[in-house]
C-alpha positions as CSV (number, residue, x, y, z in Angstrom):
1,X,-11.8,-12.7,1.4
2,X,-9.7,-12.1,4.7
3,X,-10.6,-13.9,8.2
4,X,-9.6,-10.7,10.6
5,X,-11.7,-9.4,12.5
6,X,-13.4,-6.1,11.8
7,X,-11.4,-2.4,12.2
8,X,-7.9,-4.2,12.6
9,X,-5.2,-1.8,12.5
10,X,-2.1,-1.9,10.0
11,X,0.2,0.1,8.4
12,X,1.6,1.8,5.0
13,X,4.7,1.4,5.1
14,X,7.6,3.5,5.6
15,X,8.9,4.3,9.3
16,X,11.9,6.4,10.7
17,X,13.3,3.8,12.6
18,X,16.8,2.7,11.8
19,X,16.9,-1.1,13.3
20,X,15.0,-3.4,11.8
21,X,14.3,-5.3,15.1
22,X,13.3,-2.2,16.8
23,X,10.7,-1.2,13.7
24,X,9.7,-4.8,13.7
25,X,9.0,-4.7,17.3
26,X,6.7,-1.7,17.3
27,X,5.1,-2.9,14.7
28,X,4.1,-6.5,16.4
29,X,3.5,-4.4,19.8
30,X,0.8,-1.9,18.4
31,X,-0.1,-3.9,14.6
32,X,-0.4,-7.2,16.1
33,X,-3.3,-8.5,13.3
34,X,-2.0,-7.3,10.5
35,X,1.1,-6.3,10.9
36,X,3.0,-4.7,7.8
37,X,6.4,-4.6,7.1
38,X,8.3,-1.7,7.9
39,X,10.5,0.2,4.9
40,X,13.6,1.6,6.9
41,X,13.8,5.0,4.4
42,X,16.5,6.4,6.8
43,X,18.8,3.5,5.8
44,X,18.9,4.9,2.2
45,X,17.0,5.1,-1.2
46,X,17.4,1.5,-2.1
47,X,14.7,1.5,1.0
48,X,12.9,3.3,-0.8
49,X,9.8,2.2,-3.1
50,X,10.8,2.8,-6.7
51,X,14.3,1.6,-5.7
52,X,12.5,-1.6,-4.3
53,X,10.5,-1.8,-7.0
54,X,13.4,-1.8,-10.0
55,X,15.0,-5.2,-8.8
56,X,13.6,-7.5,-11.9
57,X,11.7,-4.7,-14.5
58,X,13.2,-4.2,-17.9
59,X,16.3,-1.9,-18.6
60,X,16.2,-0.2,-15.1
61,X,19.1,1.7,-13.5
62,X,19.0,2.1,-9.5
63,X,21.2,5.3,-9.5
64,X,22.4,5.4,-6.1
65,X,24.0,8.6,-5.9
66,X,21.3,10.6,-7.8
67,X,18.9,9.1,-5.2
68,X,16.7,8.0,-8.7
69,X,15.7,4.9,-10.7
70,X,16.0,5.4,-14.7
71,X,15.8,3.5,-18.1
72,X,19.6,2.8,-18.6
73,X,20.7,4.4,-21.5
74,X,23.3,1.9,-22.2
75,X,20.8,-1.0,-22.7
76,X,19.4,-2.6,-25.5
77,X,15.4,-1.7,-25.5
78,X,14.5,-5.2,-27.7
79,X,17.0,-7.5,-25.6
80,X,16.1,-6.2,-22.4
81,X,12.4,-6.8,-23.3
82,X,12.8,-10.3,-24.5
83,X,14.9,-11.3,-21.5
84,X,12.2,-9.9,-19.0
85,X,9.2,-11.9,-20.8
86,X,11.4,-14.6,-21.0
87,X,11.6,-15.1,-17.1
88,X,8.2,-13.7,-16.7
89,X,6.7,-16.8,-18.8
90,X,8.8,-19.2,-17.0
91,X,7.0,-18.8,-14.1
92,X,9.2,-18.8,-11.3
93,X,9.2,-15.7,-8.6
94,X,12.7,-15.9,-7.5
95,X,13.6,-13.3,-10.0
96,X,11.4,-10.6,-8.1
97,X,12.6,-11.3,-4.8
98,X,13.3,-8.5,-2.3
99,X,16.9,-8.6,-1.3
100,X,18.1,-8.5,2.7
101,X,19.9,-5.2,1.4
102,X,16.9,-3.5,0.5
103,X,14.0,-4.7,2.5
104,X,15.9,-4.8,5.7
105,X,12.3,-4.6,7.7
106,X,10.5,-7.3,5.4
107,X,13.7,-9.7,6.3
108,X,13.9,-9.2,9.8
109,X,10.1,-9.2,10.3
110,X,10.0,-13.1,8.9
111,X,12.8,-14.0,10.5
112,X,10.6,-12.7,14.0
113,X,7.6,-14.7,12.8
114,X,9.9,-18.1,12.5
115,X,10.2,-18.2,16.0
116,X,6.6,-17.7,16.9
117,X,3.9,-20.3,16.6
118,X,0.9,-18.2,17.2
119,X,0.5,-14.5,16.0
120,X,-1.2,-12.6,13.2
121,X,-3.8,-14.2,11.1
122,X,-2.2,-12.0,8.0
123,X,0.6,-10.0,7.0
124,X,0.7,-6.8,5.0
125,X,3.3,-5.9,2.4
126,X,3.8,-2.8,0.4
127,X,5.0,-2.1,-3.9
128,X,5.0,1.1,-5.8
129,X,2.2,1.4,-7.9
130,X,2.6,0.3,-11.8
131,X,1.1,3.8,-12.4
132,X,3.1,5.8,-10.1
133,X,5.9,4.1,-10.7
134,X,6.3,4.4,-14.3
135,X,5.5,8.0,-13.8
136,X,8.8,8.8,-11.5
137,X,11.4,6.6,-13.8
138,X,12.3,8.8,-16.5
139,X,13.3,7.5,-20.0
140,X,16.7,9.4,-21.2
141,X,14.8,12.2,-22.9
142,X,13.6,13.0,-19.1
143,X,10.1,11.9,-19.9
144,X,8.4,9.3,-17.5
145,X,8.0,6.0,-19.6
146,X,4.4,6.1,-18.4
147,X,4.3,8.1,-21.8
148,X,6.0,4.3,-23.1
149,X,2.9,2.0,-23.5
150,X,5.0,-1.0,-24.0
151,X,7.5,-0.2,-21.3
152,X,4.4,0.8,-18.6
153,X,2.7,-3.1,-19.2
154,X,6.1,-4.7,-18.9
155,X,6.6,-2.4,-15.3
156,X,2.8,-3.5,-14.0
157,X,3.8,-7.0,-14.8
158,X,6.7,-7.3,-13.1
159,X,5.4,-5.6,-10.6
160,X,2.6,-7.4,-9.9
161,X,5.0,-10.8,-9.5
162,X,7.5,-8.5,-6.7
163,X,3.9,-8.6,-4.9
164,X,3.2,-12.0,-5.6
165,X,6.7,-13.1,-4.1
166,X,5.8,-11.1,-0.9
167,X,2.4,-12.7,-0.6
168,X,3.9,-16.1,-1.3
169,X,6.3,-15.4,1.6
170,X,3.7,-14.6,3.9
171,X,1.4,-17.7,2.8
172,X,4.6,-20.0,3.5
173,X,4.6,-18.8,7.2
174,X,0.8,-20.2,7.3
175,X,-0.3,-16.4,7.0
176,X,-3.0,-15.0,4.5
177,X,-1.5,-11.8,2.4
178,X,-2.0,-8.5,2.4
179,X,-0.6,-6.5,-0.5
180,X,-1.2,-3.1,-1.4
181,X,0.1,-0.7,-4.1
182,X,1.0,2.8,-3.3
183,X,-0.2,5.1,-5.9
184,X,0.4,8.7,-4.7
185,X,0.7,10.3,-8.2
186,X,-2.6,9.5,-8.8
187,X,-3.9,13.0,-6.9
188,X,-2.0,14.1,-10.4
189,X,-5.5,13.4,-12.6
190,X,-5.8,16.3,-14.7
191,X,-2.4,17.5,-14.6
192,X,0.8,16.8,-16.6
193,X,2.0,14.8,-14.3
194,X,-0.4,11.9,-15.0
195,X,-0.4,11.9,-18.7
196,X,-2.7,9.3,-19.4
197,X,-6.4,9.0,-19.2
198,X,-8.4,7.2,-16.4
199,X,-9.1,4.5,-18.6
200,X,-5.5,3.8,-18.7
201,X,-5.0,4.0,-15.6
202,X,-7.8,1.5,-14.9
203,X,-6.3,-0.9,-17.6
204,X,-2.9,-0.9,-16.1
205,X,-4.6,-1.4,-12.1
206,X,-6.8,-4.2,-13.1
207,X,-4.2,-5.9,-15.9
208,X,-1.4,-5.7,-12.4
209,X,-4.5,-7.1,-10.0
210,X,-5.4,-9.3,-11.8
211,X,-1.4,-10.6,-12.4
212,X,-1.0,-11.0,-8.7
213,X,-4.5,-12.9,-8.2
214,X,-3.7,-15.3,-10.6
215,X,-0.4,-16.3,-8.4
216,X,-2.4,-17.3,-5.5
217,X,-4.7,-16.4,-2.5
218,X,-4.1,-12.8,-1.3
219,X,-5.9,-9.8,-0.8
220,X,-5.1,-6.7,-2.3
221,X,-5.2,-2.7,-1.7
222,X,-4.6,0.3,-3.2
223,X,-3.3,3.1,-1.6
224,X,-3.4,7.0,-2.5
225,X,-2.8,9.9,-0.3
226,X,-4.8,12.6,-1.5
227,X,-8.2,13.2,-3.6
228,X,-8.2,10.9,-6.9
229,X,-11.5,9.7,-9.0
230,X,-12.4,7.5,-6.5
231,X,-15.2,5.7,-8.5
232,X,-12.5,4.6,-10.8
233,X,-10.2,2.8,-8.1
234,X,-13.6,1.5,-6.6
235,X,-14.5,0.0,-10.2
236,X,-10.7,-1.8,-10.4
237,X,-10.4,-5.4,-8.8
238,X,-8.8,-4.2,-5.5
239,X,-10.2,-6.0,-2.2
240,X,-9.3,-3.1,0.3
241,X,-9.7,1.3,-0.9
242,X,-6.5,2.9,1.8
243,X,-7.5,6.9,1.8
244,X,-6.3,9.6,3.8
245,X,-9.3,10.0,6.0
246,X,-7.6,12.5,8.2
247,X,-7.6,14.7,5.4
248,X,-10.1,13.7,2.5
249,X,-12.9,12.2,4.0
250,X,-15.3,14.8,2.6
251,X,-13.8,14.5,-1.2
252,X,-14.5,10.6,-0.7
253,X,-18.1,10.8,0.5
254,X,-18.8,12.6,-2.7
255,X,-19.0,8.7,-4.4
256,X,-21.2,7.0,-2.0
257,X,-23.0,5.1,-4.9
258,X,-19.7,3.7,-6.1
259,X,-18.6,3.3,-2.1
260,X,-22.0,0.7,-1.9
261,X,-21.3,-1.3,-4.6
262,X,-17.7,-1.9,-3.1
263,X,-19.0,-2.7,0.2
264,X,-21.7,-4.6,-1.5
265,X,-19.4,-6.7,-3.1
266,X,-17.7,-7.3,-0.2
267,X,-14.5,-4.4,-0.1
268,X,-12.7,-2.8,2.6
269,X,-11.8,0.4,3.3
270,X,-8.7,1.3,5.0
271,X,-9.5,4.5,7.6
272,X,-6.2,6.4,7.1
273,X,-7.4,8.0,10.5
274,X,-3.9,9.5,12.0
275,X,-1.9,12.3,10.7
276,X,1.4,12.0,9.5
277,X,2.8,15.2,9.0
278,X,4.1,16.3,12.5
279,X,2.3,19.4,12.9
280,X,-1.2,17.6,12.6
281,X,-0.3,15.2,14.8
282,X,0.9,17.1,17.7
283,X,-2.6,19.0,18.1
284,X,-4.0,16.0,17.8
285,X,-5.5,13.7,20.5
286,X,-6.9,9.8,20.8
287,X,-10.1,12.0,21.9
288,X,-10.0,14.4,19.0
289,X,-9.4,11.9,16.4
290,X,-11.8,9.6,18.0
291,X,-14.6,12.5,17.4
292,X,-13.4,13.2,13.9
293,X,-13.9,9.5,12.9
294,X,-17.1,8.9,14.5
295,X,-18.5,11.9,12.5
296,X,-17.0,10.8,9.4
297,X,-18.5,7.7,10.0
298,X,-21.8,8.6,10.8
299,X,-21.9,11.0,7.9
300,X,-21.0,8.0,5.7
301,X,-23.9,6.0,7.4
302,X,-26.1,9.0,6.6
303,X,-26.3,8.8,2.6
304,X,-27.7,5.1,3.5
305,X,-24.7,2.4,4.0
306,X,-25.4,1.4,7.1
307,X,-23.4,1.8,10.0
308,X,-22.4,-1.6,11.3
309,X,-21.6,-3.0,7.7
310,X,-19.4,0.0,7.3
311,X,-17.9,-0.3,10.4
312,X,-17.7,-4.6,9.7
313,X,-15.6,-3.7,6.5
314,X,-13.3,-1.2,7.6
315,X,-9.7,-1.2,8.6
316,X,-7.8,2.0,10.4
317,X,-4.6,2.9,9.3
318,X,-2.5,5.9,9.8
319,X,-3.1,8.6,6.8
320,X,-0.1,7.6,4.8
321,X,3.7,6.7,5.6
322,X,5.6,7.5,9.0
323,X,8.9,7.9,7.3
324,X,8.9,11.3,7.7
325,X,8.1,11.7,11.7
326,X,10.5,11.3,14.4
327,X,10.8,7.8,15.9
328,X,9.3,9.0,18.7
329,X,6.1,10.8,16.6
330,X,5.7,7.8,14.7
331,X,6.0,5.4,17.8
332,X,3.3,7.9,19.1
333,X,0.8,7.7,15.9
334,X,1.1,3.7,16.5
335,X,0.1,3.9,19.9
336,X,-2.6,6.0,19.0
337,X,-3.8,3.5,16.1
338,X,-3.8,1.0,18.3
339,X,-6.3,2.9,20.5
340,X,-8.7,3.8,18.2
341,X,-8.8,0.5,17.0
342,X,-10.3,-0.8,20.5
343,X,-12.8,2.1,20.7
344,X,-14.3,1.6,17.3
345,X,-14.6,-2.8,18.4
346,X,-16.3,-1.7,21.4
347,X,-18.4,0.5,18.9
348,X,-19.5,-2.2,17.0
349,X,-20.1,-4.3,19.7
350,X,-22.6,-2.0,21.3
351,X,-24.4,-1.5,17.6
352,X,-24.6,-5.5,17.6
């Protein structure tokens, strides 16, 4: 597992900025452990994660114009497959590379590192989830091809190697990585828009894991936004659970046996402590939020985890993306991160 110290702070990944060495600097000035790359989503949808996530997969269309990633209508289903296995089994992970077009923040964020001989200990990247990303590509009949068994595996695969490029990026700068999959549409259980079952959805997590594991050291997350079954993410082979705690906390605390054996086993949790939508966070305080995750902390201590081990296996985040916010909101919610990460060290040091 990871080296950083306790209740780091990092990221998700999207920000408003617009210049990559301006996103890059806020993110060194207020993530300085574990800093993340920043998606620039106001440059464009190829910024954007399924667009980023397309470069590579089977039979994929980036539509530019329609702002959407489909199965191309005009390829061959059978070649298409063979040619992705066929540079999936030769090894290399060139093939899933993120290009200086479309990871503008992910490019200009090495290139800072390259000129720095100290720094973080890690670095945090972001993919789309194989789950919610097969459920936003549609196939030509507007379905998803999450419906499309064969075509889902293929997507966690190759997805699982454009994470294991990123983490092999970061190792080469002498960095550990940090990779976490963003899997919003998995608040969809129940609904038609997650049409598969949660032992599906548990195959496809731990078959993509387990793909990015086997390419070398890194530690890996999940991300979801809202309320999911959280015993089933906490069963999957993911080092680091990234909730919304700003939001969800309570829905979360409803799985304390399967929270234990996560921590037991040595998991993180990633504190998703400060807002994101722009009306939360302007009523919102370091002091207020401080006093919301204190109690949320000591409720979690209450059903019999233990404060300090909690607190020694935690990260704090902000609740999801800061694409949406104003540069200046989202330069704000940094600064405010970076805050409540001191308080909660100082915490811990007084428990010790």
């Amino acid at each position: 597992m990871a080296t950083w110290a306790p209740l780091a702070a990092t990221g998700i990944g999207s920000v408003p900025y617009q210049d990559p060495q301006e996103a890059v600097a806020q993110v060194l000035r207020y993530v300085p452990e574990i800093p993340f790359w920043p998606q620039l989503v106001r440059l464009g949808f190829r910024e954007e994660m399924v667009a980023q996530g397309a470069g590579g997969l089977p039979g994929l269309l980036v539509d530019l114009e329609a702002h959407q990633v489909i199965l191309d209508p005009e390829a061959s289903r059978e070649m298409a497959l063979a040619q992705f296995y066929e540079t999936l089994w030769a090894g290399s992970l060139e093939p899933y590379a993120l290009a200086p077009e479309e990871a503008r923040g992910f490019h200009a964020l090495l290139a800072r590192l390259a000129t720095v001989t100290n720094g973080p200990l890690a670095l945090k990247g972001q993919v789309a989830g194989p789950v919610t990303f097969a459920g936003m590509v549609k196939a030509p009949d507007g379905k998803p091809i999450l419906y499309d068994r064969e075509l889902t595996q293929a997507v966690s695969q190759g997805l699982a190697r454009k994470a294991a490029w990123q983490a092999e990026q970061f190792r080469q700068t002498g960095r550990e990585a940090v990779m976490f999959f963003d899997e919003p549409i998995l608040t969809g259980f129940g609904s038609a828009f997650l049409p598969v079952s949660g032992e599906d959805v548990a195959t496809i997590l731990t078959e993509t894991i387990e793909a990015v594991k086997e390419a070398g050291p890194v530690t890996v997350g999940v991300h979801c936004c809202g309320n999911t079954d959280w015993a089933l993410l906490l069963k999957t082979p993911i080092d680091i659970l990234s909730f919304d705690s700003y939001g969800y906390f309570d829905h979360l605390l409803c799985f304390d046996k399967a929270l234990t054996a996560f921590f037991q086993r040595g998991g993180y949790v990633a504190w998703g402590l400060v807002p994101t939508h722009a009306e939360d966070l302007a009523q919102e305080t370091i002091d207020s939020l401080w006093q919301r995750f204190t109690f949320q902390l000591e409720r979690l201590a209450g059903v019999g985890l233990g404060l300090p081990e909690v607190l020694q296996h935690s990260l704090l985040t902000p609740a999801c993306g800061l694409g949406y916010l104003s540069p200046e909101e989202a330069t704000r919610a940094l600064m405010i991160l970076a805050e409540l990460s001191g308080r909660a060290r100082d915490w811990l040091s007084a428990l010790s």
